[in-house]
VOBA-1610 file (N, C-alpha, C; in pm, whole numbers, padded with zeros to 5 digits, always signed):
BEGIN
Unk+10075+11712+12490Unk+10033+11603+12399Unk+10028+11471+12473Unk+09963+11395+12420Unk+09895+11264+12467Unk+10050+11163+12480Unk+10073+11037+12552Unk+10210+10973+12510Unk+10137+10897+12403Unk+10179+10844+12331Unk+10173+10791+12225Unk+10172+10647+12256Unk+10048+10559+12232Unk+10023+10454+12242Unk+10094+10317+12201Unk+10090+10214+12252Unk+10142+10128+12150Unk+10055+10057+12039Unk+10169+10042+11943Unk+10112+09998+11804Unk+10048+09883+11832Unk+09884+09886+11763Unk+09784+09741+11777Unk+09902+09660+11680Unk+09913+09487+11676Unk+10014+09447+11626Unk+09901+09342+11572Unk+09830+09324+11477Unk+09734+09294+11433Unk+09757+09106+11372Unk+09721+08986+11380Unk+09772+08906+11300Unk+09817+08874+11137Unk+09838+08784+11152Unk+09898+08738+10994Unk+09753+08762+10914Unk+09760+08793+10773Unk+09645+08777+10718Unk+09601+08635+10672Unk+09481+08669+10701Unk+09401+08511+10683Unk+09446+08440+10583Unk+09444+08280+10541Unk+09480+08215+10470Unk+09347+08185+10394Unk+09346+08193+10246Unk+09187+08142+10153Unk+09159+08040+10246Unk+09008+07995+10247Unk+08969+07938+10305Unk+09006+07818+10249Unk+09025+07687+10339Unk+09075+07530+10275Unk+08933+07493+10202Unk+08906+07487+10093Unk+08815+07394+10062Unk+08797+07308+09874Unk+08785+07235+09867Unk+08808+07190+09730Unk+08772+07278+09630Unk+08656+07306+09651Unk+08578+07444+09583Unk+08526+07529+09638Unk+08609+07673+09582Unk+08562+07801+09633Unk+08493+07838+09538Unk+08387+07923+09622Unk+08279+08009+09547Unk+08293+08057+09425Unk+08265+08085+09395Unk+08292+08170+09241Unk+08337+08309+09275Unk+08398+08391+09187Unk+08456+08576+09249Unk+08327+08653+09213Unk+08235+08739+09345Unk+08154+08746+09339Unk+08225+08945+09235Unk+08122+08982+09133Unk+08136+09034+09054Unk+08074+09180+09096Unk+08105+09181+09240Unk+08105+09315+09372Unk+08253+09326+09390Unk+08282+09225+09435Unk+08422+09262+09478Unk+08555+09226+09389Unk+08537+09184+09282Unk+08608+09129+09174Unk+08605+09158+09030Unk+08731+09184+08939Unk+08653+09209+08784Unk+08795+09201+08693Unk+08797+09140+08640Unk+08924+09022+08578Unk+08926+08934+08660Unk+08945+08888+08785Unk+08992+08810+08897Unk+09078+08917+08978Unk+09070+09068+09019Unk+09100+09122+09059Unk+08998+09197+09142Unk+09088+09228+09287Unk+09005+09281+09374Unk+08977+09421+09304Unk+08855+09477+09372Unk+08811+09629+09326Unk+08848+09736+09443Unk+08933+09763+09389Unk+08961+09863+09545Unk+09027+09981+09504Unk+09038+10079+09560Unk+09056+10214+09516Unk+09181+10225+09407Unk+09148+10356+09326Unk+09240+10351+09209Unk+09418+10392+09301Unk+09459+10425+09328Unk+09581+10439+09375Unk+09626+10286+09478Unk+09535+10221+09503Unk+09613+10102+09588Unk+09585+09970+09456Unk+09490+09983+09349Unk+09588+09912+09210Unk+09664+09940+09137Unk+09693+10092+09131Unk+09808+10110+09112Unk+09981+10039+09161Unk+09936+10039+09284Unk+10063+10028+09411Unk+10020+09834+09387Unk+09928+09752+09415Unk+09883+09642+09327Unk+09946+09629+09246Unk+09919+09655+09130Unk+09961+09621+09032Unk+10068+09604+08982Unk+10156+09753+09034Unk+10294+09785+09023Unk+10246+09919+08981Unk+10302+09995+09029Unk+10389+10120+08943Unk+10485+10125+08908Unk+10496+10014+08933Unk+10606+09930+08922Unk+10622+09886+08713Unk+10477+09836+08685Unk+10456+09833+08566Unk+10477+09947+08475Unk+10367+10024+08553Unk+10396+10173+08470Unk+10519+10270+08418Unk+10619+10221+08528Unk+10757+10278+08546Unk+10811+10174+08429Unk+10752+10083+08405Unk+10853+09994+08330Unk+10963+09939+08404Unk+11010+09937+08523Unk+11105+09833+08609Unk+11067+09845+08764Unk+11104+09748+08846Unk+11045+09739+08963Unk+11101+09874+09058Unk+11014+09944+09093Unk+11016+10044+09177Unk+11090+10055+09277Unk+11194+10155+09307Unk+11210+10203+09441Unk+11122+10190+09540Unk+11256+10221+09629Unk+11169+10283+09775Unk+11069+10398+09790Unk+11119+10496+09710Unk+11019+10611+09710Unk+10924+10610+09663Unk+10987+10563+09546Unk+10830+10569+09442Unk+10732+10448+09565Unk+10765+10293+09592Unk+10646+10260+09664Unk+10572+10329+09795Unk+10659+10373+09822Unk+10657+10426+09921Unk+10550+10544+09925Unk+10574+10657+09773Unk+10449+10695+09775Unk+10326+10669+09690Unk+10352+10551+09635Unk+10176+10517+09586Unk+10146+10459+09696Unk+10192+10388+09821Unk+10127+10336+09934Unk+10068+10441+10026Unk+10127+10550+10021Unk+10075+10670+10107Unk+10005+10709+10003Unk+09955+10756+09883Unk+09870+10763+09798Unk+09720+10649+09853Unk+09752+10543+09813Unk+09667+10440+09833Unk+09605+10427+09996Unk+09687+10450+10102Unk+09609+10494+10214Unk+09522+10587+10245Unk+09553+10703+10205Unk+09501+10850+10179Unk+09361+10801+10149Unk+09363+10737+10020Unk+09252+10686+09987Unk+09166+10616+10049Unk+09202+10525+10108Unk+09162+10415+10194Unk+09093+10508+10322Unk+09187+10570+10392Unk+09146+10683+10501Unk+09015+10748+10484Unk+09052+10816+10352Unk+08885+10908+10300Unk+08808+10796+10319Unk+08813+10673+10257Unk+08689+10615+10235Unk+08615+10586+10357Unk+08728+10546+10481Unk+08714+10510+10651Unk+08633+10609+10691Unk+08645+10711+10633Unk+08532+10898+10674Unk+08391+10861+10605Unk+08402+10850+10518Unk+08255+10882+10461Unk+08149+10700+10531Unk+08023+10766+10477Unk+07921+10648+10552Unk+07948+10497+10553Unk+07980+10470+10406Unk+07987+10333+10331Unk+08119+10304+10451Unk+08215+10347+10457Unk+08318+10291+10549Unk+08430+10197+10489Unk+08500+10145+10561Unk+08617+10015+10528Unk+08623+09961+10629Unk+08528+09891+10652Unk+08498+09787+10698Unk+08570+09612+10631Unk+08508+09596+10513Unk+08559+09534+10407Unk+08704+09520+10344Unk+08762+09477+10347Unk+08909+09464+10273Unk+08902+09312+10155Unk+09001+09346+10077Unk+09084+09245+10003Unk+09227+09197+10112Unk+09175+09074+10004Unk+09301+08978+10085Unk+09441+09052+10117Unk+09491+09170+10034Unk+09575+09251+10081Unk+09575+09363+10147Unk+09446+09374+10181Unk+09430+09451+10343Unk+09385+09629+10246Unk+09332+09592+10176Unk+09247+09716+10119Unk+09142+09708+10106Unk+09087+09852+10142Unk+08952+09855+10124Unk+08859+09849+09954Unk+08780+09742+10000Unk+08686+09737+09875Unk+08628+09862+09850Unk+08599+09868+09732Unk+08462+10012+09662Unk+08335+09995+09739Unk+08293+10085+09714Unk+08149+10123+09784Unk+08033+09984+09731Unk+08061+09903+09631Unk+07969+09819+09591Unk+08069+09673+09729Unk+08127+09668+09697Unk+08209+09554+09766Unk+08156+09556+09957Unk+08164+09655+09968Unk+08137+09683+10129Unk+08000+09650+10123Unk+07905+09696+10048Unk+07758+09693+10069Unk+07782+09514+10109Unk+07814+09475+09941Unk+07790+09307+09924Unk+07835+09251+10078Unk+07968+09253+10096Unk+07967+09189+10262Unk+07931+09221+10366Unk+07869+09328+10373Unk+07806+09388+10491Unk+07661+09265+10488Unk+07607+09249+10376Unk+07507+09161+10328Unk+07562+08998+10343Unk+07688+08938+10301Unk+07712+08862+10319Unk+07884+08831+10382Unk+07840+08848+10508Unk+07978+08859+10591Unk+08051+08759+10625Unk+07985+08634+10552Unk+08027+08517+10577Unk+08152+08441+10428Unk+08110+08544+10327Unk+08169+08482+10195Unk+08344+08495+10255Unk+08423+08400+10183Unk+08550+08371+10204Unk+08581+08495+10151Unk+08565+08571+10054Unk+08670+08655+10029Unk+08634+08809+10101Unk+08546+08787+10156Unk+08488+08982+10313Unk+08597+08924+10403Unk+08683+08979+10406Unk+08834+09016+10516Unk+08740+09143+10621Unk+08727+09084+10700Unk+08670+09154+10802Unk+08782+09256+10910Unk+08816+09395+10855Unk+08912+09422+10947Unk+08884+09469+11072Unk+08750+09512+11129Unk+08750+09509+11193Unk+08790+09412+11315Unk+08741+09301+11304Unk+08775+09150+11336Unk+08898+09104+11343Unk+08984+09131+11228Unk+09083+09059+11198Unk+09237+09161+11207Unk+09205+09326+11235Unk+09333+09388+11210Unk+09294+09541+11291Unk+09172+09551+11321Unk+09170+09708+11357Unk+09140+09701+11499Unk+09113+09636+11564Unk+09142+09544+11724Unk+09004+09558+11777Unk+08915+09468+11695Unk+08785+09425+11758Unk+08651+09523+11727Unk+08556+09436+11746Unk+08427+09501+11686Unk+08432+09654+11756Unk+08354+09789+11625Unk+08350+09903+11682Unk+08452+09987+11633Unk+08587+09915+11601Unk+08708+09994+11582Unk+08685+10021+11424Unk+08776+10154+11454Unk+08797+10228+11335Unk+08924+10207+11233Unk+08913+10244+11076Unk+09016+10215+11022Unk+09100+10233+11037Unk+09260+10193+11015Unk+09406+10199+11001Unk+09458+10163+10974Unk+09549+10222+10908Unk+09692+10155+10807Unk+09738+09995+10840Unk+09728+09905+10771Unk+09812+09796+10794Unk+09924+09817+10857Unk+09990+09775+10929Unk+10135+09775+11037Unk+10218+09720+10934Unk+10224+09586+10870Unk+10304+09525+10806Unk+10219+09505+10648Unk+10332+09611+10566Unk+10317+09639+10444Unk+10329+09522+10347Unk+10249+09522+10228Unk+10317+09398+10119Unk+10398+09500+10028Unk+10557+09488+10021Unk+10637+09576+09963Unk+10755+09442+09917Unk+10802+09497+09810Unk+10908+09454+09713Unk+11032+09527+09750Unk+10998+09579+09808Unk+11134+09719+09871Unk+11148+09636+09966Unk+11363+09655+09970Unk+11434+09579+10081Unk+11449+09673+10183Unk+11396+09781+10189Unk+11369+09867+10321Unk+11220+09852+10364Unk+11226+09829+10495Unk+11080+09787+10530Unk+11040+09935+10589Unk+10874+10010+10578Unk+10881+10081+10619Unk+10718+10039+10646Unk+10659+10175+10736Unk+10521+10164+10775Unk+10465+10278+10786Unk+10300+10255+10763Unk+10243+10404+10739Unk+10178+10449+10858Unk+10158+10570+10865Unk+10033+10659+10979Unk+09954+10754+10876Unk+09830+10805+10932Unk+09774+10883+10858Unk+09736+10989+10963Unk+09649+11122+10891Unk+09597+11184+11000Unk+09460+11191+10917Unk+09354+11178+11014Unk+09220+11232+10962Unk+09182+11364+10985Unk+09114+11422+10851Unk+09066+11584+10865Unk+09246+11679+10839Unk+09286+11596+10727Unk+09402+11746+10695Unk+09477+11720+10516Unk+09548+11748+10506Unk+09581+11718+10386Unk+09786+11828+10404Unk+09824+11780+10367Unk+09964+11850+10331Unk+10039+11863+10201Unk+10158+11935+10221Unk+10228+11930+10078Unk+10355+11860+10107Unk+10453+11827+10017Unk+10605+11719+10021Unk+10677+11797+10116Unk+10649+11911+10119Unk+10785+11987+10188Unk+10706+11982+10353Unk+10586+11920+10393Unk+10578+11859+10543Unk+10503+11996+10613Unk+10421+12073+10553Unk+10338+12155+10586Unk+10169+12086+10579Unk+10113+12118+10661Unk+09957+12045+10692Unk+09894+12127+10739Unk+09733+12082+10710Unk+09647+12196+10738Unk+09526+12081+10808Unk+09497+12113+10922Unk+09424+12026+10982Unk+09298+12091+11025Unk+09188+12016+11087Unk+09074+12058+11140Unk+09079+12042+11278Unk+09154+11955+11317Unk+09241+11956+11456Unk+09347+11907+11461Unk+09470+12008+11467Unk+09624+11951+11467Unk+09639+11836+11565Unk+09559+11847+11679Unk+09638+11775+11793Unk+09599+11622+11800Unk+09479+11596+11745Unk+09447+11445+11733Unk+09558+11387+11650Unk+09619+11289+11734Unk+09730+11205+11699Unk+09676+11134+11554Unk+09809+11089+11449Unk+09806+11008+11363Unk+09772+10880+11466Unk+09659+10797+11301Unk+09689+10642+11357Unk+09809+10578+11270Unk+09782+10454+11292Unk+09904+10359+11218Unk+10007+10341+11332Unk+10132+10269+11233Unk+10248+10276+11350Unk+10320+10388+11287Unk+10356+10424+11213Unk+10469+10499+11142Unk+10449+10668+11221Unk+10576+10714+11237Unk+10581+10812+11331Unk+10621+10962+11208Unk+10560+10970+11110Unk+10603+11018+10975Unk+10581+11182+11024Unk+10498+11267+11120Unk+10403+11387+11118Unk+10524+11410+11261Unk+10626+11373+11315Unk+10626+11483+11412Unk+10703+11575+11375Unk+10772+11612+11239Unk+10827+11760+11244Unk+10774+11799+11125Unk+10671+11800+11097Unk+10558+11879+11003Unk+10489+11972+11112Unk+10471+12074+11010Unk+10437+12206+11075Unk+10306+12230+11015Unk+10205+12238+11151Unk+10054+12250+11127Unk+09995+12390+11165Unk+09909+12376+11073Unk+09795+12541+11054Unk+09667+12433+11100Unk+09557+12533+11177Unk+09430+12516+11163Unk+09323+12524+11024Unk+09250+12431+10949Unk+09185+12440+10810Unk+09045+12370+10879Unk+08931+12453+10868Unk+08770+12363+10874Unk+08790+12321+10761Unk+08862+12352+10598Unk+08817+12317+10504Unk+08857+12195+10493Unk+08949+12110+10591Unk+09009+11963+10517Unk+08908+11876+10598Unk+08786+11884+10648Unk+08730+11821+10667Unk+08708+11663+10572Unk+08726+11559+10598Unk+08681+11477+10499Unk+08818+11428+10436Unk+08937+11468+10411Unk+09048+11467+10342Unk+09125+11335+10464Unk+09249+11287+10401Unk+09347+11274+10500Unk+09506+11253+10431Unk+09547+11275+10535Unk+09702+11271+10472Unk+09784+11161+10503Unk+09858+11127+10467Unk+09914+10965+10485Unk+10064+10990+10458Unk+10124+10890+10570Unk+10306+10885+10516Unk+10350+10750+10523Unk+10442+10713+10437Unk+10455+10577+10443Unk+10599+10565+10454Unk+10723+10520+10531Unk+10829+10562+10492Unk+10889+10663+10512Unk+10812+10768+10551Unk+10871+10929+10568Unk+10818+11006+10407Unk+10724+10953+10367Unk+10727+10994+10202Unk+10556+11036+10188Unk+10519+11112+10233Unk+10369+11186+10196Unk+10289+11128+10060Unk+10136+11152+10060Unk+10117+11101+09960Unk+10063+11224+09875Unk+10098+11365+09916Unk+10043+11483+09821Unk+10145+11482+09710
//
């Protein structure tokens, strides 16, 4: 196996842009005054915290954030891409990406390539430094092309291509060969899977 790289250490996220008046929330990437971004990372947004009715554990965030990556990951596979993020480092919906791909200049297109995935060309990956309410800090990796279950079994299309992210969650999960997880990915945040 490959040694294991060091973690890209990406900057602070951008600050709204300074200006007396900002644009209006363009109604691609916005809808209440909320970003549009995959259903499991407004969940983890929002709170599941809400849903639970009191502020969440470690686990529980722990796995709607590996939930909400998973997601994020698939979307990094298919054409449309995640390119695009919200100010909290998620990927917009398939309408949101089009819009800034079109206008890459509006204050609210978080360009991660640019700004977190280390320069034009690069591919998606987990934020390094999580927005968490949990007094345990933890961080995610994913793998592309596999999917697993809680008990740390995975089925990949190639075991040996390393997770990205920083989080070192996959080295004592036990992998099978699958063509079928093509397209899928599996995510850990914490040590906590998101199947």
């Amino acid at each position: 196996p490959e040694p294991p790289t060091a973690p890209f250490h990406a900057p602070s996220p951008p600050k709204d842009p300074v200006s007396p008046i900002m644009p209006p929330l363009p109604p691609e990437l916005f809808k209440n005054g909320k970003s549009l971004i995959n259903m499991n990372c407004k969940k983890y947004r929002d709170g599941v915290l809400a849903i639970e009715g009191h502020q969440a554990g470690f686990a529980s965030q722990a796995r709607w954030m590996a939930k909400c990556m998973a997601e994020d990951c698939v979307q990094s596979l298919e054409t449309i891409g995640c390119r695009w993020l919200s100010k909290n480092r998620f990927c917009y919906l398939d309408e949101g990406q089009t819009f800034c791909n079109k206008n890459p200049t509006n204050p609210y297109c978080y360009d991660g390539q640019k700004l977190y995935y280390g320069g034009e060309g690069t591919k998606w990956r987990p934020p390094y430094d999580l927005i968490t309410t949990s007094t345990k800090p933890y961080q995610c990796s994913c793998m592309k092309h596999c999917s697993a279950t809680p008990l740390k079994r995975a089925w990949c299309v190639d075991p040996s291509i390393p997770p990205i992210g920083t989080g070192s969650d996959f080295t004592d999960y036990n992998f099978a060969v699958s063509e079928g997880k093509m397209g899928h990915c599996v995510c850990s945040c914490g040590g906590i899977n998101n199947a």
